[in-house]
MARMIBA-719217 format. One line per field, with one value per residue (C-alpha): residue number from 0; residue in three letters; x, y, z. Coordinates in steps of 0.5 Angstrom, whole numbers, plus 500, padded with zeros to 3 digits. Last residue first. Layout:
REM residues N
i = c(NUM,...)
aa = c(ALA,...)
px = c(X,...)
py = c(Y,...)
pz = c(Z,...)
END
This chain:
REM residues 445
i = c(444,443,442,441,440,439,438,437,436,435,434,433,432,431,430,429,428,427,426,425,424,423,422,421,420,419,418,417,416,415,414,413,412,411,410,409,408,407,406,405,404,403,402,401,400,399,398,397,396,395,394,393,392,391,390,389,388,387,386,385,384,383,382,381,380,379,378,377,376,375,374,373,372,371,370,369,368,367,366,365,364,363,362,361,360,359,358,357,356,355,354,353,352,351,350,349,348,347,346,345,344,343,342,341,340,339,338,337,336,335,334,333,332,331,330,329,328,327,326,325,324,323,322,321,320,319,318,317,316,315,314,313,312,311,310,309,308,307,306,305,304,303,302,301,300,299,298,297,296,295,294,293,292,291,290,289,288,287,286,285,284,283,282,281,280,279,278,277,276,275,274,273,272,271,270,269,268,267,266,265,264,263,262,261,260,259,258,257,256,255,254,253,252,251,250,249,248,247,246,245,244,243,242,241,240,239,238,237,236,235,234,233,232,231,230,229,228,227,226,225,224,223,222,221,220,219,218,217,216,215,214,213,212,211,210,209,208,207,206,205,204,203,202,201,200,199,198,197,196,195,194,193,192,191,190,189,188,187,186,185,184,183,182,181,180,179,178,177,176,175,174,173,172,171,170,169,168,167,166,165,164,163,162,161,160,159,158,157,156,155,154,153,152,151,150,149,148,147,146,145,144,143,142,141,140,139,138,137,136,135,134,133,132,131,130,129,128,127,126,125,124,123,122,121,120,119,118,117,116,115,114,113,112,111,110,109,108,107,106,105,104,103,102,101,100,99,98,97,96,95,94,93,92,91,90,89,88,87,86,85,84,83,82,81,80,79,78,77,76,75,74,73,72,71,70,69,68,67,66,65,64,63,62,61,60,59,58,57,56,55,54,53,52,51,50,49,48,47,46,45,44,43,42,41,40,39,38,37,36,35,34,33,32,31,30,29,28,27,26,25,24,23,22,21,20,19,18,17,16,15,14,13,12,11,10,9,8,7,6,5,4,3,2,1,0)
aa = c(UNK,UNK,UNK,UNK,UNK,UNK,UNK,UNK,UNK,UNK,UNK,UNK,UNK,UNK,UNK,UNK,UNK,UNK,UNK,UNK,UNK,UNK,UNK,UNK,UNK,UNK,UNK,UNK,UNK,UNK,UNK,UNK,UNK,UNK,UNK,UNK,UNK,UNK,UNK,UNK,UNK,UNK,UNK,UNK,UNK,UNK,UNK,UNK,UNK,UNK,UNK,UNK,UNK,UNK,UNK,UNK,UNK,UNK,UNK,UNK,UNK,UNK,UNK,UNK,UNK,UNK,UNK,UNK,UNK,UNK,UNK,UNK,UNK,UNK,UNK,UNK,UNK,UNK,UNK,UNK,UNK,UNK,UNK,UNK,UNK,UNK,UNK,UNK,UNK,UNK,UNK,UNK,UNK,UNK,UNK,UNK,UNK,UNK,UNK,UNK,UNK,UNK,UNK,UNK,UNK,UNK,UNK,UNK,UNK,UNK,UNK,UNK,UNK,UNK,UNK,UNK,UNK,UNK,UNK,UNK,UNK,UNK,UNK,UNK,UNK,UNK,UNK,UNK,UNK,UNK,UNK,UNK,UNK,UNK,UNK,UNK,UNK,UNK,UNK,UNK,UNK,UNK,UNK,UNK,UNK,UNK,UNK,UNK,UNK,UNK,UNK,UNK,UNK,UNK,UNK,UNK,UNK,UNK,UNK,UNK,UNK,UNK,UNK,UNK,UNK,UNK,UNK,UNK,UNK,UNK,UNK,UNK,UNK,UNK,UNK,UNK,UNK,UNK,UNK,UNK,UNK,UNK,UNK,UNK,UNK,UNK,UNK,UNK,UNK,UNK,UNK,UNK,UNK,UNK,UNK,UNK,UNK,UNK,UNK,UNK,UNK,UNK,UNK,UNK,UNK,UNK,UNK,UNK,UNK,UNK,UNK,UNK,UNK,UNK,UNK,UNK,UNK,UNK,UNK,UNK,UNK,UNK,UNK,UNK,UNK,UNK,UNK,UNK,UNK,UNK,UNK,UNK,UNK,UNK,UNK,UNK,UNK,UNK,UNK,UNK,UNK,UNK,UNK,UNK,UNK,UNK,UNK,UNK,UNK,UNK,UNK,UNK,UNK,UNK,UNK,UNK,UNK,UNK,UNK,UNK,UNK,UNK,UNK,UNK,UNK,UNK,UNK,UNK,UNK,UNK,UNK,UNK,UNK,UNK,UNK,UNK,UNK,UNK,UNK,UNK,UNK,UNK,UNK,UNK,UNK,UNK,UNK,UNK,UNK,UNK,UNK,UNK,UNK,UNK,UNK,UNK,UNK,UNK,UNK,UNK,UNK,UNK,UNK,UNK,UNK,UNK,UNK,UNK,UNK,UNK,UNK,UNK,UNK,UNK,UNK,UNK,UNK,UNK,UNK,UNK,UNK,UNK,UNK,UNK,UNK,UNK,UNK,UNK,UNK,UNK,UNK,UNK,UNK,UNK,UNK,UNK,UNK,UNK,UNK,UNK,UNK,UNK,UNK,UNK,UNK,UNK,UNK,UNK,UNK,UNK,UNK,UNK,UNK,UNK,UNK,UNK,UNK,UNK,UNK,UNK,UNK,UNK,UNK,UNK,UNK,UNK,UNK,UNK,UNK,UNK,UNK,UNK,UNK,UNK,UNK,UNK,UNK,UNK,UNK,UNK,UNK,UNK,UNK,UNK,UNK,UNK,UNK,UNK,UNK,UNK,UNK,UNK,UNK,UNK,UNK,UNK,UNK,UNK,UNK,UNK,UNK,UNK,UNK,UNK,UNK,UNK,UNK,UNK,UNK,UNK,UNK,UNK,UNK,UNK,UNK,UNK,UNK,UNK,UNK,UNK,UNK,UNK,UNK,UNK,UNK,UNK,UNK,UNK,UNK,UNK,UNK,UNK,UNK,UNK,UNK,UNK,UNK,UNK,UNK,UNK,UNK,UNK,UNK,UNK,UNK)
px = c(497,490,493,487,486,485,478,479,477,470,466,471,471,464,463,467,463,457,459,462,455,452,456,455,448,448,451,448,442,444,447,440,436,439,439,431,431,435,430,431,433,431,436,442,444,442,449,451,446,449,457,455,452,458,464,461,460,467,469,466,468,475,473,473,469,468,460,459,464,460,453,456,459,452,449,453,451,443,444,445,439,435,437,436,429,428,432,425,419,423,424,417,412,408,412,408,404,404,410,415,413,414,421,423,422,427,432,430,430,437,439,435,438,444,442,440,444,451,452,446,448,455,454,449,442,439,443,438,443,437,436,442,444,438,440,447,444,439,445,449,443,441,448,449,442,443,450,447,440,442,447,444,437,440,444,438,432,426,426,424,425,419,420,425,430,433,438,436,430,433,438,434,432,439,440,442,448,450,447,453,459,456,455,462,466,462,462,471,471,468,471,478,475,473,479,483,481,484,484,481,474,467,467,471,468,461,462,466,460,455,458,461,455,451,457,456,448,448,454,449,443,447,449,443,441,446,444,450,453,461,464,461,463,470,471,468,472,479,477,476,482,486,483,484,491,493,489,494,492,495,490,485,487,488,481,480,486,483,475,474,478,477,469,469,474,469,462,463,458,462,460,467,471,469,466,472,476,473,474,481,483,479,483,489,488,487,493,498,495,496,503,505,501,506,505,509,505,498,501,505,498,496,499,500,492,493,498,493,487,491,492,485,483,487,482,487,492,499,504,509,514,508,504,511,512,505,506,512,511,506,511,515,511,512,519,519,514,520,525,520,518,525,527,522,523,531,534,531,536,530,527,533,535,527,527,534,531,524,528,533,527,523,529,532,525,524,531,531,524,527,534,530,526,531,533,533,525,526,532,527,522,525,528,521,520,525,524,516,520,524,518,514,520,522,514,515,520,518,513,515,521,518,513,518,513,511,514,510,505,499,498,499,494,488,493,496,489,487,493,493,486,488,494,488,488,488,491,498,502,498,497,504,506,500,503,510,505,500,506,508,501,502,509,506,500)
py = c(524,525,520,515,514,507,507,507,500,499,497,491,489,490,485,480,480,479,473,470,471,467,462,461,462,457,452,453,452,446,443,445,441,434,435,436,431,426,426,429,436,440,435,433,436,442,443,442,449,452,451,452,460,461,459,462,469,468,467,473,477,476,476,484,488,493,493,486,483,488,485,479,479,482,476,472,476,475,467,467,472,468,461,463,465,458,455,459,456,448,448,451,449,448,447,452,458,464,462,458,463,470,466,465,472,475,470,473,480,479,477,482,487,485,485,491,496,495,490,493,500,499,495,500,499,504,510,515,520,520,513,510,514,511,505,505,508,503,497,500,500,493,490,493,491,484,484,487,484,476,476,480,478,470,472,475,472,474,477,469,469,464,457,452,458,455,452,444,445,450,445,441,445,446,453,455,452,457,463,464,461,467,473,470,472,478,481,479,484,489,489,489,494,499,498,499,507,508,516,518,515,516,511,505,507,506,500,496,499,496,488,489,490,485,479,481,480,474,471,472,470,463,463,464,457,453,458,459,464,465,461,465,473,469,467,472,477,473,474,482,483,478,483,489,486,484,490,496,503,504,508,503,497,499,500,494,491,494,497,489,484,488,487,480,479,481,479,473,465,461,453,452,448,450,456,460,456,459,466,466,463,468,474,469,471,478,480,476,480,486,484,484,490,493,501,501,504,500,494,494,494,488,484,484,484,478,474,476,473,467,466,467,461,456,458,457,451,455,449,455,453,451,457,461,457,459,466,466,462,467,474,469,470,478,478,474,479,485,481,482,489,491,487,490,498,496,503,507,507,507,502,497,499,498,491,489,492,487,481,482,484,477,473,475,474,467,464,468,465,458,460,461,456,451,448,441,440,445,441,439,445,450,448,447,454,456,453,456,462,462,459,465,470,467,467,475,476,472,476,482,482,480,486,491,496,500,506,513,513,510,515,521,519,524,530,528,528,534,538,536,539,545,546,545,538,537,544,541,543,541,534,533,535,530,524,524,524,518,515,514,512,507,504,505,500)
pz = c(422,428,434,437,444,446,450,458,461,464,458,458,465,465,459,462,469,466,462,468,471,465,467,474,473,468,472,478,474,471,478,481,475,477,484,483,478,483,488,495,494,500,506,503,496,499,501,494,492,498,497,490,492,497,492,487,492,493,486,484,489,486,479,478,473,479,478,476,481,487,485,485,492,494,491,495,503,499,498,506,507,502,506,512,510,507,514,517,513,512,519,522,518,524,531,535,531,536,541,536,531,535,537,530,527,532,528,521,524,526,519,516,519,518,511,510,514,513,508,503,505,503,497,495,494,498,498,499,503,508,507,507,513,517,515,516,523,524,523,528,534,532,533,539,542,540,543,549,549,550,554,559,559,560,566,569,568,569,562,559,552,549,549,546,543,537,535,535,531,527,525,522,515,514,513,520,519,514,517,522,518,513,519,522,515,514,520,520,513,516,522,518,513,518,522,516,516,521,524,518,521,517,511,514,521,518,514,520,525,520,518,525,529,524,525,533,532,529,534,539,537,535,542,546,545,549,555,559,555,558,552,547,550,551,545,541,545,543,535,536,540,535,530,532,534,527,525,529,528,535,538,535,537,543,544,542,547,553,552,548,551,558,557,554,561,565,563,566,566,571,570,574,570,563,564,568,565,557,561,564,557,553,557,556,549,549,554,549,543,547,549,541,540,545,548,552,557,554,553,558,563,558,560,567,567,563,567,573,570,568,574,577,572,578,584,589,591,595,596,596,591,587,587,586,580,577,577,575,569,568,569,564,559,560,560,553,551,553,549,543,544,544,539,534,537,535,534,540,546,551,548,548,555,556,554,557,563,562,561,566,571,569,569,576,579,577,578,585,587,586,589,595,595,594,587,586,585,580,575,570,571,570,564,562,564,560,553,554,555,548,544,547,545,539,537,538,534,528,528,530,525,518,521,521,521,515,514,514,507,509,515,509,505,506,508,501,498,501,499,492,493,495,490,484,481,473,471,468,473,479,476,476,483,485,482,486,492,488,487,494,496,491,495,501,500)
END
């Protein structure tokens, strides 16, 4: 990305010169651009970097544990603190000196790593039994209290997967259902994210919060709900930031992009005309209880209020059928109105017709996510998004194999229609490819 942005700043001298742009908009353009043209991070360093330093301490900590029950107490806590600040201090020095930023978080990683062998070496040592999810509570805390002074990607990274930890042992040990370390995953390495304009922790952040929000639901049922109204709050809140926030402009694109990987997975299973006996709510939804309401109404009050202000902005700027505003408004919501539709027919109709009514509808909403990868191919000429809406619309039509098409002349006509479809899309995008290129110019003799 840096390199085009450089050509568009030679570029832009040019443009000026020959009257094409005048000088304020050359400077809008290079204040638009200018965080996309700084120095990319030494990534190849960073990663490599920091899975050094968590092979590094794992190698240390086994180290340890070879030789531990050789070392007396004060030689145990010794070892652990010494390498702790010796990683730390070395890690400052690096940062205080300024020429190897990459190294210096690496090191400083490795410092934090062994914060956590720490923490479960002193237990030993001292025969302390505790509530053993709390160390990774601690461990993460520690994380992420470097990540925001350094600041680190890297520990955030770190903070964000031991906080899903905390959260999955809390479920899966104790049956604790905690609205904790979603919270801290999201206002501590979310926030972060932004501030540091970093998507490799936006994303890990994000991913991290699923799992911790998904592993602390009690209630199977609610998890579906749930992952439909988070893919609805990406899919809406992704495009809004992408279309309204300078500041990072790829944060909009990474949630975007996330919703619309976890809205497809989400909605896929939910086509199946058995599943939906198996994920959805058996009753209706019962206020009464709190762990449940709670769940239940904060991703889905996130993910409706997004998707109604990209409608309301669709509709005041009458966009309605744009790509923006069909995946920030108008599929979310028909996601989420699709699943609210199931409780209202559970508690008024019962169970007619209700498999094959709503796996119908899932169907529509999901084949709506392909027909916006068509309709984007077409319109940009370009065969990437078709490829994945051809992938999603065969995956369908080959899923279908199993439970709607039971005849060998329903499957046999499917695959024909598939076929032409594809084919006639193919056509489609050759042509917009061909009207989309400039006409050769021609030279007068």
């Amino acid at each position: 990305m840096r390199k085009h942005v450089e050509w568009l700043f030679r570029e832009l001298e040019g443009w000026v010169a020959d009257g094409i742009l005048r000088p304020e908009q050359a400077a809008a353009l290079r204040g638009r651009y200018a965080a996309m043209a700084h120095p990319g991070r030494a990534w190849g360093v960073i990663l490599f970097g920091a899975f050094g330093a968590v092979v590094a301490g794992l190698g240390v900590i086994l180290l340890f544990a070879y030789n531990w029950q050789d070392m007396p107490k004060a030689a145990k806590l010794g070892t652990v603190f010494a390498s702790l600040l010796l990683a730390h201090g070395a890690g400052l020095e690096l940062r205080r000196r300024g020429r190897q930023p990459a190294l210096a978080d690496a090191v400083q990683l490795l410092g934090t790593m062994m914060f956590g062998a720490g923490i479960w070496l002193v237990a030993q040592i001292y025969h302390i039994s505790a509530h053993y999810p709390n160390a990774f509570f601690i461990w993460a805390a520690g994380a992420l209290l470097f990540a925001w002074l350094l600041p680190s990607v890297s520990h955030g990274v770190l903070a964000s997967i031991l906080l899903a930890l905390w959260a999955s042992t809390e479920a899966a040990s104790f049956s604790q259902s905690l609205l904790t370390p979603p919270l801290l995953i999201l206002l501590g390495g979310g926030l972060l994210a932004w501030r540091q304009r970093s998507p490799t922790l936006l994303v890990a952040a994000q991913l991290a919060f699923v799992a911790a929000l998904v592993a602390s639901i009690r209630d199977a049922w609610l998890v579906w709900p749930t992952l439909l109204a988070l893919a609805a709050a990406w899919l809406a809140g992704g495009t809004l930031a992408e279309l309204r926030s300078p500041h990072f402009p790829l944060g909009g694109k990474v949630l975007r992009t996330l919703g619309f990987i976890l809205a497809v997975a989400a909605l896929f299973p939910l086509t199946f005309r058995d599943a939906m006996r198996h994920w959805s709510p058996p009753d209706w939804f019962v206020p009464g209880e709190g762990a449940r309401t709670l769940w239940f109404f904060l991703p889905l009050a996130a993910g409706l209020g997004l998707a109604a202000v990209a409608a309301a902005r669709a509709i005041t700027a009458r966009d309605w059928f744009s790509a923006s505003s069909l995946r920030a408004a108008w599929l979310p919501l028909a996601m989420l109105a699709a699943y609210a539709g199931t409780f209202i027919h559970r508690e008024l109709v019962g169970e007619t017709g209700f498999d094959l009514l709503w796996s119908g509808l899932f169907s529509l909403v999901y084949l709506g996510f392909a027909g916006m990868l068509f309709r984007r191919g077409i319109g940009e000429g370009r065969f990437a998004p078709m490829t994945g809406g051809a992938l999603l619309l065969g995956a369908w039509v080959f899923a279908r194999y199993c439970d709607w098409f039971e005849s060998l002349l329903a499957r046999g006509l499917a695959f024909l229609l598939l076929g032409a479809a594809l084919f006639s899309l193919a056509l489609l995008v050759a042509r917009s490819r061909r009207q989309l290129q400039p006409a050769p110019e021609t030279t007068v003799n």
